[in-house]
Residue, then its C-alpha position, 0 to 999 in steps of 0.5 A: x682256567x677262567x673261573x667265570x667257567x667254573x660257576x654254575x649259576x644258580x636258578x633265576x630266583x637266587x637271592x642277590x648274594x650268594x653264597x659260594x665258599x669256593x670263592x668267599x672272602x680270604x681265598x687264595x690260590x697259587x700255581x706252579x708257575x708263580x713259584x718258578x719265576x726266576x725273578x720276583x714279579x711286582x706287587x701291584x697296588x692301584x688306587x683310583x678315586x672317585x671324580x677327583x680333579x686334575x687340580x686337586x692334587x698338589x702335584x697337579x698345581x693344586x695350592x689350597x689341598x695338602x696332599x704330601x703323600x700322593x706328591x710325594x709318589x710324583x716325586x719319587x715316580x712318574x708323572x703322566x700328565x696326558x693321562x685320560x680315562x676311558x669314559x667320563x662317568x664311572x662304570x665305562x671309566x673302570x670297565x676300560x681300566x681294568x680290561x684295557x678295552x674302550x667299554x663301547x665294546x661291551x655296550x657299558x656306555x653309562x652307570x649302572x644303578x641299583x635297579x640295573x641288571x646287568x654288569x660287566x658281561x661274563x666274555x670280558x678278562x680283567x686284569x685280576x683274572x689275568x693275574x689271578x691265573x698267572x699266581x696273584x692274589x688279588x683284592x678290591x677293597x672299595x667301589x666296584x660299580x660294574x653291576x651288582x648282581x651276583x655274576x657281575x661281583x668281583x668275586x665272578x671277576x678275578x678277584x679272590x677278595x672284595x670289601x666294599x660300596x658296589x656302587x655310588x654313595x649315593x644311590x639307593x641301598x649303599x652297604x658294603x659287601x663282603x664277597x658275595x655277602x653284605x657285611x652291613x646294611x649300615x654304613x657311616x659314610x664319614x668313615x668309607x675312607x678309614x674303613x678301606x684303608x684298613x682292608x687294604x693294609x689289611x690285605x697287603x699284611x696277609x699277603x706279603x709272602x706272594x705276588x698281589x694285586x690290590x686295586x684300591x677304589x675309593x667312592x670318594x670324593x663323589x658327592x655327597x660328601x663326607x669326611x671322618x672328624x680328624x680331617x675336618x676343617x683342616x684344607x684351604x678348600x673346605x669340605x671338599x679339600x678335607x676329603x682328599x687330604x684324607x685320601x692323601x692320608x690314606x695314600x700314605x697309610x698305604x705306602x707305610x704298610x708297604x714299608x713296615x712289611x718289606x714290600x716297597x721296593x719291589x709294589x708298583x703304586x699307581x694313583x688316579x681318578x675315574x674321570x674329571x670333577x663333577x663341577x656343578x657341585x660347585x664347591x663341592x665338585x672339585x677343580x679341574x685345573x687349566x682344562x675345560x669343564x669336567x665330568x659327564x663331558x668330553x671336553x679335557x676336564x672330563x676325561x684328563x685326569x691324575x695319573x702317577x706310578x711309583x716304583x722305586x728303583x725302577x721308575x726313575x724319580x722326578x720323570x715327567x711324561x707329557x705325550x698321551x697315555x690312556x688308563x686303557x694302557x694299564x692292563x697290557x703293561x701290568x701283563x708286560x711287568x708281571x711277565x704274563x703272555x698277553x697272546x692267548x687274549x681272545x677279546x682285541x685290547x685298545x691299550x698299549x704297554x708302556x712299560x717302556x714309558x714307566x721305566x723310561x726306555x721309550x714312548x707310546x707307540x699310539x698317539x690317538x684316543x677316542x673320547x666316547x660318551x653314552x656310546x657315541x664318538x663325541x671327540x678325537x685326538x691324534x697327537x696334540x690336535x684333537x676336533x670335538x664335534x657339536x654338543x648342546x647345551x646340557x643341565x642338571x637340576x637346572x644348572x648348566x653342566x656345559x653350553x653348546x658348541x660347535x666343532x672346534x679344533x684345538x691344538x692342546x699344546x697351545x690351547x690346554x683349555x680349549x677356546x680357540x677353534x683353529x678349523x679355519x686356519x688349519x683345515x687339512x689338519x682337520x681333514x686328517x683328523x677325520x679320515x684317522x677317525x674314519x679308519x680308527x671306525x673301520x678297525x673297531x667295527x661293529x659292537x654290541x647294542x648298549x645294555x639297559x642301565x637304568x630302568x625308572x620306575x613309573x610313577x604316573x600314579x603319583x602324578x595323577x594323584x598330585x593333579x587331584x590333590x594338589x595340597x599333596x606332598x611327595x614322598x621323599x623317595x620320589 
């Protein structure tokens, strides 16, 4: 049974945490059906950061950032690198990994932020329920970024346990939460990525007598950044290469816990990113390899990102996977490996199970994506062609974060960072590229209007007032 069914929620006036000990921190439950399997299901850890490159990895190309643990799961796994995340900002990207729907569906089309309302609607199934009703315990140990509000809170989710920044780190009000709780208003973040590294060995200790989920969300390296003192100054890339070669440190935190408590060969580990680096951070924003911008675009650097799985003894070591896949895939192929019936889903998925793919038995049936970005289509790709539409020029803080273009058609096989438009040499190729787009429309429907995300204050008060007195400073928090 659905635990969203199960809640009754409290009166309009309900403070912002509740507290519900049926479901706090450290619950877990098992059914019937866990115990008559008759042969042991994969434990599942995935550990997502937060804005990392597709070259900030060395298994990626990167030279200037050690990361011997996350290369190491390349290695000894399977590399994906077609791998594209739903969104190029956070909460759609994370809404699409954890229900295997593109977020359109849902009308998540930006981020929520602390002022939001809203958050991941209630008719929506996430892997940690699907898991969670099928005999799994399930923990999120990190940024969960799909609403805030108790309803919205992993708890209400699928998930039996939660620690951790429900947002950005750097949005207003950053605490780590407990359940339903705040466990500290406070938070250090030069220590975020040692703090979940213990709750997620932590997590993986308790329960290494079941089936677990555990989904590892790392808030970094978003900006503003921060690093605990044994890993600073040690990369080739400074601030910004110290943060992730902590994340490796913790990558490889993890697989130690996996392996002290027995688990190894039977926890498929997977490691990716939410979308592209935010690159007008220069510095500060991460790499996106060969490809063209990043975060906040649809251009490859947007929503190309890492993608490794490790399983050993099941995925075969050194595999390379270079046709397209989707984050969108992971729900379904989780159910598949799980042994869980995907039947009774009532939502329609958009991903596909490519258990085939990971255990090397077969390819992706599906060779298109559709790359949305604040609800609208702004991309297309069909096997290795994909036509981006028009785009204007867009900044931030007065820096640009792309410049305008025209449609282009590009041939990623030949043309990985996107300069050369082909329309004019292969104009059928885009005619079949918009009438697969069209009948993609048709199939998808009509959705939901776009929830109200971000509510800005009004500050015209100040704004008179400065008229006033120009002489007046403004206050920090505006």
């Amino acid at each position: 049974m659905n635990r969203k069914n199960k809640i009754a929620f409290l009166p309009g006036k309900h403070r912002l945490f509740a507290n519900v000990s049926a479901i706090g921190f450290g619950l877990l439950t098992f059914t019937v059906q866990a115990q008559t399997l008759k042969s042991p299901r994969p434990n599942i850890v995935i550990i997502n950061a937060d804005d990392l490159g597709y070259g900030d990895i060395g298994a990626f190309g990167a030279t200037d950032i050690k990361t011997p643990k996350i290369d190491s799961l390349a290695a000894n796994g399977i590399k994906l690198i077609s791998l594209y995340s739903s969104s190029p900002v956070s909460s759609p990207s994370r809404f699409g990994l954890l229900t295997g729907r593109y977020p359109r569906r849902a009308g998540i089309d930006h981020v929520f932020f602390p002022e939001s309302f809203t958050g991941i609607p209630s008719s929506e199934v996430t892997i940690a329920e699907k898991l969670h009703d099928n005999g799994y315990s399930t923990g999120i140990v990190g940024k969960w970024h799909l609403g805030h509000h108790f309803q919205y809170l992993p708890l209400q989710n699928g998930f039996d346990e939660y620690y951790g920044i429900p947002y950005s780190n750097d949005m207003q009000g950053v605490a780590y939460l407990q359940g339903n709780q705040p466990d500290s208003l406070t938070v250090n973040q030069h220590y975020i990525t040692q703090t979940y590294t213990r709750k997620a060995v932590d997590f993986i200790q308790r329960n290494k007598g079941k089936s677990f989920f555990l989904y590892l969300a790392h808030n970094m390296p978003h900006v503003p950044l921060y690093v605990s003192p044994p890993f600073e100054g040690k990369s080739g890339r400074g601030l910004y290469g110290d943060v992730i070669q902590e994340i490796d440190w913790s990558v490889g935190q993890v697989l130690q816990a996996l392996k002290d408590n027995g688990l190894d060969k039977n926890t498929l580990v997977i490691f990716t990113s939410d979308n592209g680096p935010w690159r007008q951070f220069d510095i500060e924003g991460g790499s996106a390899g060969p490809l063209r911008y990043g975060k906040g675009t649809t251009f490859e650097g947007g929503q190309r990102v890492p993608g490794v799985a490790y399983w050993p003894g099941k995925i075969k070591a050194g595999s390379v996977y270079s046709d397209l896949a989707l984050q969108l895939d992971i729900f379904p192929t989780l159910l598949s490996l799980a042994g869980i019936n995907a039947a009774d889903l009532k939502n329609p998925l958009d991903g596909e199970d490519i258990s085939p793919v990971l255990l090397g038995k077969g390819h992706r049936k599906g060779n298109e994506f559709v790359y949305f970005n604040n609800g609208k289509i702004e991309a297309f790709r069909k096997g290795d062609w994909k036509i981006h539409f028009p785009t204007k020029e867009e900044t931030l803080l007065g820096l640009t974060i792309f410049q305008g273009t025209d449609s282009l058609l590009i041939n990623l096989k030949d043309d990985l960072a996107e300069q050369h438009d082909l329309r004019k040499i292969y104009p059928e190729k885009e005619k079949e590229l918009l009438q697969a787009l069209d009948a993609f429309q048709k199939r998808f429907g009509n959705n939901p209007p776009r929830l109200i995300q971000s509510m800005p204050a009004d500050n015209s008060h100040i704004k008179k007032l400065l008229e006033r007195h120009p002489e007046a400073k403004l206050p920090s928090r505006f």
